[in-house]
N, C-alpha and C positions, 0 to 999 in steps of 0.2 A: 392245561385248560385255564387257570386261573391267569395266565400270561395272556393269551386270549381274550382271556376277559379285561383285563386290561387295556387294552389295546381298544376293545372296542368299545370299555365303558368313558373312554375320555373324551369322544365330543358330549354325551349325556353331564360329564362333571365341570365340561368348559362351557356349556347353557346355563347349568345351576350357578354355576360361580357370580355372574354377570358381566363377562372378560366382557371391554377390553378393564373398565375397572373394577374390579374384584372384589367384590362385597362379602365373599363366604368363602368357607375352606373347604366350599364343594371341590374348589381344582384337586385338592389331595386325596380324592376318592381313587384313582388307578395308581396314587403311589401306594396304598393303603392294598390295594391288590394286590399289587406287585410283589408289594409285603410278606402277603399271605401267602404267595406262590411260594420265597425263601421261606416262610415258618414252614411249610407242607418240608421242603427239602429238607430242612433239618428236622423235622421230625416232632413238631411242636404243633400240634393240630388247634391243641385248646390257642395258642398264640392267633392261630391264623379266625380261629373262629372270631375273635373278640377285633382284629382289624380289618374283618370284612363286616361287623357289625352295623355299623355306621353305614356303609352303602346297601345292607338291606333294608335298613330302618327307613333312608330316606327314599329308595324306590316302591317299598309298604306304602309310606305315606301320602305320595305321590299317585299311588296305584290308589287307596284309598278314597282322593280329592278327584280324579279323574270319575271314579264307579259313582260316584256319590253327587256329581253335576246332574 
């Protein structure tokens, strides 16, 4: 699932970046999944928790700036 998620969370992290020049390290949000998908396989939950951290925080915030217009 989290491959999935990956997948579909990289146009949302190539809009934040501001490709074509890249102003943030939003692009590494689906490698930062991807990540988490290998923590889950080996077996490191807390690991996978703390690299998908970051792409919860900035979809909260986002979700936050959105409710709040």
């Amino acid at each position: 699932m989290l491959v999935i998620g990956a997948v579909i969370c990289a146009p949302f992290a190539w809009y934040l970046s501001g490709y074509p020049a890249i102003r943030s390290a939003a692009i590494l949000l689906p490698f930062l999944t991807g990540s988490a998908a290998y923590a889950i396989y080996k077996d490191k939950t807390n690991l996978a928790w703390l690299l998908l951290s970051p792409f919860i925080l900035i979809s909260a915030g986002l979700a936050y700036i959105v409710i709040t217009q």
